[in-house]
N, C-alpha and C positions, 0 to 999 in steps of 0.2 A: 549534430548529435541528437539532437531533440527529435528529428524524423526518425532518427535509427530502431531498427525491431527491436533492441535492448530497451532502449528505454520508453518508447510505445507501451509494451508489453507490460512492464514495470508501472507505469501510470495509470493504464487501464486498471488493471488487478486492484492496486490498492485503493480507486475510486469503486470499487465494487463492493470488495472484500471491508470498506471502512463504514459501510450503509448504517450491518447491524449494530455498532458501536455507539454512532451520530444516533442511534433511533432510541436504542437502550438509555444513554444519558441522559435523554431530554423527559422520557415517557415511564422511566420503571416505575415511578411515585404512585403516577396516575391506572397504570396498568398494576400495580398490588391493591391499590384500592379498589379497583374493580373484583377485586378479587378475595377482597376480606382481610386486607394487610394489615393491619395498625400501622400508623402514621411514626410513631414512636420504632416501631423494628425498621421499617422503611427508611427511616433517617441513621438509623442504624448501619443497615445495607451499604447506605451511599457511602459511608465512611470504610466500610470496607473494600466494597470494592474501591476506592480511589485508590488505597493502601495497594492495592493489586493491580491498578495502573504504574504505582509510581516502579516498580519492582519491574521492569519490562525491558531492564540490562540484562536478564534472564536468556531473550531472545536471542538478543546479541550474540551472548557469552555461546551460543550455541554454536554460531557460524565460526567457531574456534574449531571446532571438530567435524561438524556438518556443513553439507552445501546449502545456498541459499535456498534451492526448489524444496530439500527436504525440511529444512525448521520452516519456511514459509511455509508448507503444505502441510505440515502438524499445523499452524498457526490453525491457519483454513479448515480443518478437520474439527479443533477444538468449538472454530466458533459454528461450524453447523450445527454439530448435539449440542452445544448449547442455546442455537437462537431456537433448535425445536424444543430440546426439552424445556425451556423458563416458558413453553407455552402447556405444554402435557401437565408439571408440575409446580403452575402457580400456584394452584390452590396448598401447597406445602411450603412454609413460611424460608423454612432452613434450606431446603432443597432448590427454592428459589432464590435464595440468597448467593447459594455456591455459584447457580450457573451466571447470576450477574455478575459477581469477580471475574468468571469466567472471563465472559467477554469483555468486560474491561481489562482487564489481562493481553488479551489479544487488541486491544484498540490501541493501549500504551506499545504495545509493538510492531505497530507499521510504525513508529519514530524511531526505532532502531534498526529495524531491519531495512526499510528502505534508502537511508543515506550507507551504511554500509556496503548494500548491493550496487548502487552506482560508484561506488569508491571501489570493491571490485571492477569493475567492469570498464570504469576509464577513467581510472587513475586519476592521476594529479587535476583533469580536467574536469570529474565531477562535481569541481567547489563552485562551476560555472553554471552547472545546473540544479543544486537543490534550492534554491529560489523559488525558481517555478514546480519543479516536482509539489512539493510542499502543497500547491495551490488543487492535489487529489480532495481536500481536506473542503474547501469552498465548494470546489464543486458538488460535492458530493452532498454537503448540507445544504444547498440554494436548492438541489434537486429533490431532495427529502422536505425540504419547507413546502414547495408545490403540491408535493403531494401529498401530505397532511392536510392541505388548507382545503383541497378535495376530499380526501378520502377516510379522514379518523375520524372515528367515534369510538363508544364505549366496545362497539359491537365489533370493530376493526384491527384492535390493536392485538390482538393474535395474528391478524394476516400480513402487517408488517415483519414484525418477528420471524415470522416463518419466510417473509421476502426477503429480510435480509440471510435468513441462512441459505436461500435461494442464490441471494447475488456471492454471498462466498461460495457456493459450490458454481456457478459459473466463471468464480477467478481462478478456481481450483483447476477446471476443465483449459482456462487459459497456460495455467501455468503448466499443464504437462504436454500440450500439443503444440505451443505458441511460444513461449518462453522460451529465449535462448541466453545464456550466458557467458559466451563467445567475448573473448575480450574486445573492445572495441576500435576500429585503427582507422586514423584519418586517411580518406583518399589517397591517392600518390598525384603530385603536383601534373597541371595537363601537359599532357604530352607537343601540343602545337609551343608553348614556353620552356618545355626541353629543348626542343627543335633549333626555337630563334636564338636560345642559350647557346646550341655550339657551332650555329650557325655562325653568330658575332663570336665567340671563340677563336675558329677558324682563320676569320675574316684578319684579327688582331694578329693573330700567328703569320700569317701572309705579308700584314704588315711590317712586323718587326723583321721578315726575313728581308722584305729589300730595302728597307733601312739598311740592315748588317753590308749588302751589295753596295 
């Protein structure tokens, strides 16, 4: 199940699409202050936006009506204008505020959307695999730690932001050419083990007839 293009598809995306969230959490502080924030709104911020994580049954509640590509694809939509705009309009304290919920908004919802999409897609057996799905989430910060530890500075942390709305609009480009949501169906047993099945079938049947003689 874990090769299959469902769920490839599905791990990829949300190891991309989860970049600008991981970056936003650890950096808005330091990136408003770059920027003229007060320390006092900034802490302010965090509290909101968490508020606007924890509300990310929102997403969910979607896939009630809509299909997965389409509320995931608003997801991804939302968080490009906002990983561009919290760079166009840092320097606006409120206006930088909204688009951090933003994306926190959207980060609280790969934990919804993504165990419901594999619960579509293979039933009863996806409890086998959000264990490892889940592990989008490591990956994706072990790889964001590297390249911070190269590449941030004061001077950088607008090119982050705009990378990650880079890597959501490359999950986005995944999800419409790539993404399938094809329910998913185990193999059919091999055929050389049908074979020796009515072979020995047979074999029993011939048996019992000359017993019967």
């Amino acid at each position: 199940m874990m090769k299959s293009r469902q769920f490839v598809s599905i791990y990829v995306m949300a190891a991309f699409s989860f970049f600008l969230g991981a970056f936003t959490v650890s950096n808005y502080k330091a990136f408003g202050e770059v920027n003229n924030i007060g320390e006092n709104f900034l802490t302010m911020i965090g509290s909101i936006g968490a508020f606007f994580a924890t509300i990310r049954f929102i997403w969910s509640g979607f896939l009630d009506t809509y299909s997965y590509r389409k509320v995931y694809g608003a997801l991804l939509c939302v968080q490009i204008v906002s990983g561009i705009g919290i760079v166009l309009f840092s320097h606006i304290k409120w206006v930088y505020a909204f688009f951090y919920s933003m994306i926190l908004f959207c980060e609280g919802g790969h934990f919804t959307l993504v165990p419901n999409v594999l619960k579509q897609i293979f039933g009863p057996k996806a409890t086998q695999l959000y264990g490892f799905a889940f592990s989008f989430t490591g990956f994706t910060s072990l790889s964001l730690l590297g390249l911070q530890m190269a590449f941030l500075s004061d001077k950088t942390y607008k090119y982050f932001f705009l990378g990650g709305a880079l890597t959501s609009g490359i999950a986005l480009v995944m999800l419409i050419f790539w993404f399938t949501d094809a329910k998913y169906e185990s193999k059919p047993p091999n055929k050389i083990v049908v074979i020796l099945d009515d072979i020995i079938e047979v074999n029993s049947d011939e048996k019992d007839v000359e017993l019967k003689r």
